[in-house]
C-alpha positions as a Python dict, from the first residue, in 0.01 Angstrom:
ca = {
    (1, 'X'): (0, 0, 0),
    (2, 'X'): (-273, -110, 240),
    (3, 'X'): (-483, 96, 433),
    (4, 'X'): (-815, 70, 622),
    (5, 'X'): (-1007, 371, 753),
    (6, 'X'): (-1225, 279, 1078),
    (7, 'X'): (-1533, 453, 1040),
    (8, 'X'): (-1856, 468, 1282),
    (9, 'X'): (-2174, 295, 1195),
    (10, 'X'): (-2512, 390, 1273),
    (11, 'X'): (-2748, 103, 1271),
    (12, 'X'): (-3072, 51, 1324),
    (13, 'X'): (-3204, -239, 1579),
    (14, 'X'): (-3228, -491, 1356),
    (15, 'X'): (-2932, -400, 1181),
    (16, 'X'): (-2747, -428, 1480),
    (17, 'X'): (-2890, -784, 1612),
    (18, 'X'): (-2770, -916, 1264),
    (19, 'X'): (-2421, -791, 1354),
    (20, 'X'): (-2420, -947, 1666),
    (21, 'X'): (-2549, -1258, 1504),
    (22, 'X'): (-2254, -1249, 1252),
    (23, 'X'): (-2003, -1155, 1505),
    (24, 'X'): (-2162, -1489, 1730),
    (25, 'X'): (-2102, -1699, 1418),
    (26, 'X'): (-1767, -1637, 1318),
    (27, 'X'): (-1683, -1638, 1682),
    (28, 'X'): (-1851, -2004, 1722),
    (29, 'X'): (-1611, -2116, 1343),
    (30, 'X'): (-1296, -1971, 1493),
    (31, 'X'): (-1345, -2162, 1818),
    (32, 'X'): (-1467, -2477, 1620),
    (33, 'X'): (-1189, -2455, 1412),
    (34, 'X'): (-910, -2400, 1716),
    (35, 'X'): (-1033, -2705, 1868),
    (36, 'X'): (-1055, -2925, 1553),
    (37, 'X'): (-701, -2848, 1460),
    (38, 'X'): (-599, -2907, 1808),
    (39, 'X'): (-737, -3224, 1779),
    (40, 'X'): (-648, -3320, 1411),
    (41, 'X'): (-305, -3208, 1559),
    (42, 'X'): (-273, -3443, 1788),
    (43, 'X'): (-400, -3736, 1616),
    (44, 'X'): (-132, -3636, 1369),
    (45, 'X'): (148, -3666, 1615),
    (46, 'X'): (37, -4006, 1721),
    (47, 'X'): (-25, -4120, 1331),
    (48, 'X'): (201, -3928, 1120),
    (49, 'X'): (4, -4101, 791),
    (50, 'X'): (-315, -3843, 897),
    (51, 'X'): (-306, -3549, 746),
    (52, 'X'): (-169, -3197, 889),
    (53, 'X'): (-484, -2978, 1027),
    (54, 'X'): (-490, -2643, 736),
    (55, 'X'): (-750, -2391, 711),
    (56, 'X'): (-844, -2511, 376),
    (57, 'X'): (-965, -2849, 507),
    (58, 'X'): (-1127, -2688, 803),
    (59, 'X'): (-1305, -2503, 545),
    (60, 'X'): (-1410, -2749, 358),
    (61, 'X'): (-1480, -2972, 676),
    (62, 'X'): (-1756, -2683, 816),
    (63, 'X'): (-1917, -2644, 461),
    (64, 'X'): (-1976, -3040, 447),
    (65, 'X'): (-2146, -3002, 797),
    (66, 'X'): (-2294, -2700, 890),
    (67, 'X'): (-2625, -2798, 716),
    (68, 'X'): (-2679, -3040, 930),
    (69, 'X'): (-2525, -2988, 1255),
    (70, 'X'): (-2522, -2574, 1229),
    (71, 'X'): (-2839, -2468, 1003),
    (72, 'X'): (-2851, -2120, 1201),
    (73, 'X'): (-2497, -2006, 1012),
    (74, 'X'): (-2719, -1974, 689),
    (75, 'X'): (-2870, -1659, 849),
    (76, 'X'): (-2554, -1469, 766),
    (77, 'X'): (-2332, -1374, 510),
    (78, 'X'): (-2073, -1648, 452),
    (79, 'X'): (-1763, -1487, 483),
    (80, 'X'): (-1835, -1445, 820),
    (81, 'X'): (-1731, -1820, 936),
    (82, 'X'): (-1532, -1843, 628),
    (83, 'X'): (-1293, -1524, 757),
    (84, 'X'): (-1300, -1620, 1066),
    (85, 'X'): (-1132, -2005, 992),
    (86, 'X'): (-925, -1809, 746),
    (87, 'X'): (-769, -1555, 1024),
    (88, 'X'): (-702, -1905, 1232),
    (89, 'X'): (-489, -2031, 981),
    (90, 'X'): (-309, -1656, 958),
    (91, 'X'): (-240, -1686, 1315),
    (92, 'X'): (-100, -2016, 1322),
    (93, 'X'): (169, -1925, 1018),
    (94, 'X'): (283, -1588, 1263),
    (95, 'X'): (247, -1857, 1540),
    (96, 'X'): (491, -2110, 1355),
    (97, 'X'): (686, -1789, 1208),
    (98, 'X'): (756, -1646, 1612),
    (99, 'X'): (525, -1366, 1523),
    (100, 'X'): (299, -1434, 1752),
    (101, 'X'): (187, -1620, 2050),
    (102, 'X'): (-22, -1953, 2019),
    (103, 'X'): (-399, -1845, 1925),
    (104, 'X'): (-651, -1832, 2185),
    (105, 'X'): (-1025, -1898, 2198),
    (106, 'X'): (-1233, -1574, 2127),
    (107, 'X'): (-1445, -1439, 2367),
    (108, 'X'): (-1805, -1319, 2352),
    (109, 'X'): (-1863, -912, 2391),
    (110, 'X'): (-1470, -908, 2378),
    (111, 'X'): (-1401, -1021, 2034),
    (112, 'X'): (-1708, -944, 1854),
    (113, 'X'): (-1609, -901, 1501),
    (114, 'X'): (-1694, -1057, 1173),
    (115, 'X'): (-1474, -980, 811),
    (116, 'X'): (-1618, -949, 467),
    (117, 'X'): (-1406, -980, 113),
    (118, 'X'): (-1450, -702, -141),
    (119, 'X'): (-1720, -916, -362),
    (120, 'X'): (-1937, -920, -50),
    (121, 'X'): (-1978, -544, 30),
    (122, 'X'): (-2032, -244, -115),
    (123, 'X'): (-1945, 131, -40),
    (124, 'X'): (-2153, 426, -136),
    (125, 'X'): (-2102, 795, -18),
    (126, 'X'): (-2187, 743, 344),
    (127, 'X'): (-2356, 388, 364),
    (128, 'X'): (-2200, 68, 298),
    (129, 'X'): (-2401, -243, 179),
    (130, 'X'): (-2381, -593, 406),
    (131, 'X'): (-2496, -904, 197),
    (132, 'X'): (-2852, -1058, 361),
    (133, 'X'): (-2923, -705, 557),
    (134, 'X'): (-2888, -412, 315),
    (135, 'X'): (-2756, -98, 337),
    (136, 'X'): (-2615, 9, 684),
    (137, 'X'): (-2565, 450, 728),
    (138, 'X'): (-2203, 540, 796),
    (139, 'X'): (-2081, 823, 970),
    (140, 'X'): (-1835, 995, 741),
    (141, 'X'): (-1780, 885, 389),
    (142, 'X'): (-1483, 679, 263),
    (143, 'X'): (-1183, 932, 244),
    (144, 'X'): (-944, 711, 82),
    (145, 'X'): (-926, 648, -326),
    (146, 'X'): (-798, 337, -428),
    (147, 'X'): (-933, -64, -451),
    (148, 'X'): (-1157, -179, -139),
    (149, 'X'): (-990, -485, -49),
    (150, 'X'): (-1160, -615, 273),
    (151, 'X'): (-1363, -481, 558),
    (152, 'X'): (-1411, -615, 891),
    (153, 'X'): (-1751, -487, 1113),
    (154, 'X'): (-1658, -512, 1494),
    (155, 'X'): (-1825, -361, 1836),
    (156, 'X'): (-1645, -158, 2095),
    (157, 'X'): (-1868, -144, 2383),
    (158, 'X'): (-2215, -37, 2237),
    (159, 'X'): (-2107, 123, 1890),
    (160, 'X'): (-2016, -52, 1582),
    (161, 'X'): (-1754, 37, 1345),
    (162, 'X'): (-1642, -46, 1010),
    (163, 'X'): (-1278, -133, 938),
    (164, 'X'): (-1282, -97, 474),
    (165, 'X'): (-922, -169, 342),
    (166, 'X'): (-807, 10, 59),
    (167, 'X'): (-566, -27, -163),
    (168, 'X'): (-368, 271, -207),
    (169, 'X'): (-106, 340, -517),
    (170, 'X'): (86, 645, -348),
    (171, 'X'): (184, 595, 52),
    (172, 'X'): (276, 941, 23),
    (173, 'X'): (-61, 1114, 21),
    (174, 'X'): (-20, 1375, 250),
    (175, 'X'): (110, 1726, 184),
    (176, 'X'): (510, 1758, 310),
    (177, 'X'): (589, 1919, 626),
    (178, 'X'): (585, 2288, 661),
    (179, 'X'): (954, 2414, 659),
    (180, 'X'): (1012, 2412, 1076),
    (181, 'X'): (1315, 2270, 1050),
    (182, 'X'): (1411, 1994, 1281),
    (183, 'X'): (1201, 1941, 1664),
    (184, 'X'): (1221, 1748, 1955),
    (185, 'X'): (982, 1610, 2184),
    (186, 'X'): (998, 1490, 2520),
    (187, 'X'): (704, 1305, 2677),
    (188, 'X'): (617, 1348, 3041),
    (189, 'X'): (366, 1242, 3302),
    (190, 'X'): (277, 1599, 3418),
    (191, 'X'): (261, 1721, 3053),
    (192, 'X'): (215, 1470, 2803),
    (193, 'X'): (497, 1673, 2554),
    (194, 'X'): (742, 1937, 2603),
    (195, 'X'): (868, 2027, 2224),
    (196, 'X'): (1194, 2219, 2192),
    (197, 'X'): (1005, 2559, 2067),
    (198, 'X'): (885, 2607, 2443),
    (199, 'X'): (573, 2480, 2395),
    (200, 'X'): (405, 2229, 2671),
    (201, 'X'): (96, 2036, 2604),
    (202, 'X'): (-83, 1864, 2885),
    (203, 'X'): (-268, 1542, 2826),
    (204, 'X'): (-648, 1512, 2842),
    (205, 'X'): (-548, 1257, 3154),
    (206, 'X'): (-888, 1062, 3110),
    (207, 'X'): (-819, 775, 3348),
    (208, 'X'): (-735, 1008, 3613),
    (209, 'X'): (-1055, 1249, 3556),
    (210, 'X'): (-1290, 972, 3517),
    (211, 'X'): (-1138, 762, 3792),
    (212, 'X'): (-1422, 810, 4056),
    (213, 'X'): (-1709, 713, 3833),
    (214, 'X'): (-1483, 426, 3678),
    (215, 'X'): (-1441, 292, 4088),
    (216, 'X'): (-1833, 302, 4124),
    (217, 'X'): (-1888, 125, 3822),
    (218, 'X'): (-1666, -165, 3896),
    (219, 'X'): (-1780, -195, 4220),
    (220, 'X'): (-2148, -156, 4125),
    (221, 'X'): (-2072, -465, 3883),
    (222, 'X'): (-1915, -653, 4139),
    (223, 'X'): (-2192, -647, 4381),
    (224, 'X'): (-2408, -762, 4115),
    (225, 'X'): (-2509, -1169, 4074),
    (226, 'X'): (-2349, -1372, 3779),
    (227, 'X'): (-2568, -1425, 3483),
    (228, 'X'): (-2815, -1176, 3605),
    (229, 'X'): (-2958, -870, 3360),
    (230, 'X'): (-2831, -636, 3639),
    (231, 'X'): (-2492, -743, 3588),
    (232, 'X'): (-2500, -714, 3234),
    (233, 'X'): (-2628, -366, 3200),
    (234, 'X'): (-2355, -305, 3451),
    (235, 'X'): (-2107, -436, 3264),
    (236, 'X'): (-2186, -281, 2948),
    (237, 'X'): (-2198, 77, 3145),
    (238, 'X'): (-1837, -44, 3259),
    (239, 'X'): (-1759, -109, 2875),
    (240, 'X'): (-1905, 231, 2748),
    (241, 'X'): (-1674, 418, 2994),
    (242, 'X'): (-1374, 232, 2930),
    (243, 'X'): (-1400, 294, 2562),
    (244, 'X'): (-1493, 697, 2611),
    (245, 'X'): (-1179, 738, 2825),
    (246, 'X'): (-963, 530, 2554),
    (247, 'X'): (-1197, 814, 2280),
    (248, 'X'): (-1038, 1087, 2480),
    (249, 'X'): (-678, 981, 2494),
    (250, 'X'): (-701, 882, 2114),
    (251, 'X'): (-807, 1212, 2004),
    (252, 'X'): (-572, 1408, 2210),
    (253, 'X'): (-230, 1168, 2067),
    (254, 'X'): (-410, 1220, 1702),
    (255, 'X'): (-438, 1555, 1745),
    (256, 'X'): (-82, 1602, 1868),
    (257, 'X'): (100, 1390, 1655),
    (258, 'X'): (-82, 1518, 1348),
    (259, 'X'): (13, 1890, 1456),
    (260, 'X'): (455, 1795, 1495),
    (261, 'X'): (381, 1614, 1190),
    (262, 'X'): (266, 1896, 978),
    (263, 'X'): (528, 2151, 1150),
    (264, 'X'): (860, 1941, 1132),
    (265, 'X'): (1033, 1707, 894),
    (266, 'X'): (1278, 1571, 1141),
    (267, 'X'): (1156, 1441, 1479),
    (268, 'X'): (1443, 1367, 1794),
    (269, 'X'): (1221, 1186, 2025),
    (270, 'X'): (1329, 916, 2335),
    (271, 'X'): (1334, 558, 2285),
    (272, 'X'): (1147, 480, 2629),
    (273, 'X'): (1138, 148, 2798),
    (274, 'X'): (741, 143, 2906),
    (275, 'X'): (712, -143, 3011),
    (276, 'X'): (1034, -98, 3261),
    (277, 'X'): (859, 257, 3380),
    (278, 'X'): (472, 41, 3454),
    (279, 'X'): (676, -116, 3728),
    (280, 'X'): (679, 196, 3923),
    (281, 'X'): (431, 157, 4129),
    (282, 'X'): (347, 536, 4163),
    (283, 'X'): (365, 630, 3857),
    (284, 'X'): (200, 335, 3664),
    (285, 'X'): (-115, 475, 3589),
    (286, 'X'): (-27, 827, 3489),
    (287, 'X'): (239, 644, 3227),
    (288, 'X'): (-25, 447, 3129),
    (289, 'X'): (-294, 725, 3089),
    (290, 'X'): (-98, 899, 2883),
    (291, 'X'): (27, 583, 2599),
    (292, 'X'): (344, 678, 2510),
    (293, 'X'): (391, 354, 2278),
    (294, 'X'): (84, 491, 2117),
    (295, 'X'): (238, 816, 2039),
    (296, 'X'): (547, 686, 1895),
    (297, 'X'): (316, 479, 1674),
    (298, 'X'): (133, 707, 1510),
    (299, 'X'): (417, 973, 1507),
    (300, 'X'): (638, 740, 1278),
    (301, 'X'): (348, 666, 1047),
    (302, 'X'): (230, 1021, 1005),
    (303, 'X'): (562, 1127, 944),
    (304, 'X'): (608, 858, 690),
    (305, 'X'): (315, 954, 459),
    (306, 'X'): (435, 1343, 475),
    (307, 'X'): (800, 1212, 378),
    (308, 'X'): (970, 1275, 726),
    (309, 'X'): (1193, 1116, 980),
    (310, 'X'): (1160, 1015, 1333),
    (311, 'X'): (1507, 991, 1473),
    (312, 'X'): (1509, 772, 1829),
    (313, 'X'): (1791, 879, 2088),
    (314, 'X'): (1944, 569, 2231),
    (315, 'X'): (1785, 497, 2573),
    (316, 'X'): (2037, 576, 2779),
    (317, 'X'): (2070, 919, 2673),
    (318, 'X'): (2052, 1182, 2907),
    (319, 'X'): (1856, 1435, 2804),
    (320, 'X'): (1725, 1581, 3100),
    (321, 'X'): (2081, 1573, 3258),
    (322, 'X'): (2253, 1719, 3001),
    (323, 'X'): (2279, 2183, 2969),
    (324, 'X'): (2124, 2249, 2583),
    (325, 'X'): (2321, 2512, 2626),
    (326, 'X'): (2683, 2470, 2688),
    (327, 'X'): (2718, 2051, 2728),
    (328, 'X'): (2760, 2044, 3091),
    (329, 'X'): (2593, 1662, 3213),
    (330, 'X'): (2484, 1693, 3577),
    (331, 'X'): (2571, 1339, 3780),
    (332, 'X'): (2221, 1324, 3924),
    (333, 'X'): (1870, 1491, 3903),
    (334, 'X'): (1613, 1404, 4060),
    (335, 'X'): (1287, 1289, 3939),
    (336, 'X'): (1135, 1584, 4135),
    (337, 'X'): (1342, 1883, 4011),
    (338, 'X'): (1127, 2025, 3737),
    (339, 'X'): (1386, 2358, 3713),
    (340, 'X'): (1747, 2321, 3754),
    (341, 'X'): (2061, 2606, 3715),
    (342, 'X'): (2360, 2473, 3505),
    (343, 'X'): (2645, 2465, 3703),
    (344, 'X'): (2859, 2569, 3426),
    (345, 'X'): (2759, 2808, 3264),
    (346, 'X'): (2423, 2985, 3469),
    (347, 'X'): (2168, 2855, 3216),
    (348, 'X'): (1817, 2828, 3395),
    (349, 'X'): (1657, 2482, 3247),
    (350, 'X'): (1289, 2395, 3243),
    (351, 'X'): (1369, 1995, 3244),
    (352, 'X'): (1123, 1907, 3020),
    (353, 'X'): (1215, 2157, 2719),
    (354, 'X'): (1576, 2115, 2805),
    (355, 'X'): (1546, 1758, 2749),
    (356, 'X'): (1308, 1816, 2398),
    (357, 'X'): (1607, 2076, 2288),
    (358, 'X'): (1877, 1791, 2320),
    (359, 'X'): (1645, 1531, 2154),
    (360, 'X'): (1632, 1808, 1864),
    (361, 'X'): (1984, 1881, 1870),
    (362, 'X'): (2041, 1472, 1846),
    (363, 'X'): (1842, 1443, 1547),
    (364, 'X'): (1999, 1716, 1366),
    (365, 'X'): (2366, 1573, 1463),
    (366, 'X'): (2238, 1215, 1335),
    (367, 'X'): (2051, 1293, 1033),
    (368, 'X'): (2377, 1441, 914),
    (369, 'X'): (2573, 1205, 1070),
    (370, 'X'): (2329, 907, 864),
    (371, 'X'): (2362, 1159, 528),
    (372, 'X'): (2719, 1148, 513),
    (373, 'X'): (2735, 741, 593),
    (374, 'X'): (2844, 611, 258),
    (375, 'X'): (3202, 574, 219),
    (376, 'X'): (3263, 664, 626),
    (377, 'X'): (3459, 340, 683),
    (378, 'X'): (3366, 138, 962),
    (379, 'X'): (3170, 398, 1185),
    (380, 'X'): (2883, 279, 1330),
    (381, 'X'): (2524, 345, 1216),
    (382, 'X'): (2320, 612, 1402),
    (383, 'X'): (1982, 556, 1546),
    (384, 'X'): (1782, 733, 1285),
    (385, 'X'): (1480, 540, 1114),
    (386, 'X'): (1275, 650, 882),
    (387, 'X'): (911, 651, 990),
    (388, 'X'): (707, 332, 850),
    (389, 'X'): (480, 455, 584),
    (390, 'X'): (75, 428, 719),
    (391, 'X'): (-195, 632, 777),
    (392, 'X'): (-331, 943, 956),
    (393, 'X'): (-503, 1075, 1207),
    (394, 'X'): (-853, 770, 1229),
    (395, 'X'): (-680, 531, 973),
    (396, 'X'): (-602, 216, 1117),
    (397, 'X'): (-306, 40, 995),
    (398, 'X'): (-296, -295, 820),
}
């Protein structure tokens, strides 16, 4: 199984100009590249005895050329505009396979990034070793054992980080979930969970906090002239807050997920419509502060390397509407009723836990409901999936 651990680097000045430099290169291949196929694409079409455009050949094609016409690529490593033609030709095949949309030209300070195979890098303790600059100091060691397949160095605003893909023989590398039982989260806009033991945690909310000085940044950058220093140093101020407040919100939905993780082995959770709940225009940016998709991400991997379950309620069920208690489903509730009595049978509800009991008493009902499947005749499957099998808390899936 393949995972990559993002870790922060720590260069030096020059260190950091030759990342830049390496990022500009296999930047400049991957646009070169886009536009030659384009172009050996269409002369194709018109002459169907050319050949089809293929990485390999674009490969090739650069090598024969860049000499010449490109002497400055000799600065850097090699795999940098290698890679970069490489990942053009992977997203053409997820293009072709409906994967993915039709590739894009990068864009410079937005996808500054460079890969490197295994026989090109090194890793040792807390340093890693780029070929033509030396060793660069990490911030944390490698905590993954297993063959280093790949790494790619990118920039998020001003810091650098390392992306090392290892090959791991057991997915299951966690410790299993303490014996909890079964839980249920519901997410929320005023608290980013309720789980069904009571407990409430509220979100960092970073856009929100930050939202003044992230309005006099922008408009400081807007007042500034095009291609002036001004409104670069502006910009990258813009850049460094953007990527603190998505810091914040990252360590709060790591920290979270990694706690109901640890605590439950079966997770009842909602299978939200996001992108249906940005168009509300009042609520848009709180739904969006808190990254709900996110969330549900890493939950289902976490859970999958601790050996648990994530079981999604179907979309239209009505767990804020419906008593934990006796069954009773109210006809409406408004958004704006955060308490509510149950007309049936007197049991005071806080909406949000109410609704993270009935997730939890869903999961139960169809994790035995999914046990006891074989040999049920023609029922119909239950909404439980087990959680995809990657990484925790600042591993990046592959």
């Amino acid at each position: 199984m393949l995972i990559a651990h993002r870790v922060a680097l720590d260069p030096n000045n020059t260190q950091a100009t030759y990342f830049a430099r390496a990022a500009g290169t296999a930047r400049f291949a991957y646009n070169w590249a886009l536009a030659e196929w384009q172009r050996q694409y269409e002369a194709w079409k018109a002459d169907n005895a050319l050949p089809k455009p293929s990485q390999m050949a674009l490969r090739r094609q650069l090598n024969a050329l860049k000499r010449e016409q490109f002497p400055w690529m000799l600065e850097v490593t090699k795999n940098a505009p290698q890679m970069a033609i490489i990942q053009l030709g992977q997203a053409f095949q997820n293009f072709f396979a409906g994967r993915a949309r039709y590739p894009k030209f990068r864009k410079k300070r937005v996808h500054d990034r460079f890969s490197l195979t295994n026989d090109q890098f090194s890793v040792d303790g807390s340093r890693i070793r780029i070929p033509n600059l030396g060793w660069v100091r990490m911030r944390e060691s490698l905590r993954l054992t297993g063959k280093i397949m790949s790494a790619t160095i990118s920039r998020v605003a001003d810091r650098w980080f390392a992306s090392i893909t290892v090959d791991v023989p057991d997915s299951s590398h966690l410790p299993q979930a303490d014996n909890q039982g079964v839980g249920g989260v519901d997410l929320g806009v005023s608290a980013l969970a309720a789980i069904s033991t009571g407990e409430k945690v509220i979100g960092p909310k970073a856009q929100t906090v930050l939202l003044g000085r992230l309005r006099r940044l922008s408009r400081s950058l807007s007042r500034k002239q095009k291609g002036s220093a001004n409104r670069r140093k502006a910009k990258a101020k813009l850049a460094k807050l953007h990527a603190r407040i998505a810091s914040i919100r990252l360590d709060a939905l790591h920290k979270l997920t990694t706690d109901l993780t640890r605590r439950f082995h079966t997770i009842g959770v909602e299978d939200l419509n996001v992108r249906g709940m940005m168009k509300n225009p009042h609520l848009a940016r709180s739904i969006a502060d808190m990254s709900f998709f996110e969330f549900r991400r890493q939950l289902e991997y976490k859970a999958g390397m601790r050996g648990g379950v994530i079981v999604a309620a179907d979309r239209f069920f009505a767990s804020s509407k419906t008593c934990s208690a006796c069954g009773h489903k109210l006809e409406k509730l408004a958004l704006s009723v955060r308490e509510w009595t149950c007309p049936a049978c007197g049991t005071i509800h806080d909406r949000d836990v109410n609704a993270a009991v009935n997730l939890r008493n869903n999961a139960v009902s169809s994790t035995v409901s999914a046990r006891g499947e074989e040999g049920a005749g023609l029922r119909r499957k239950t909404k439980t999936k087990p959680a995809s099998a990657k990484q925790e808390a600042s591993f990046v899936p592959v």
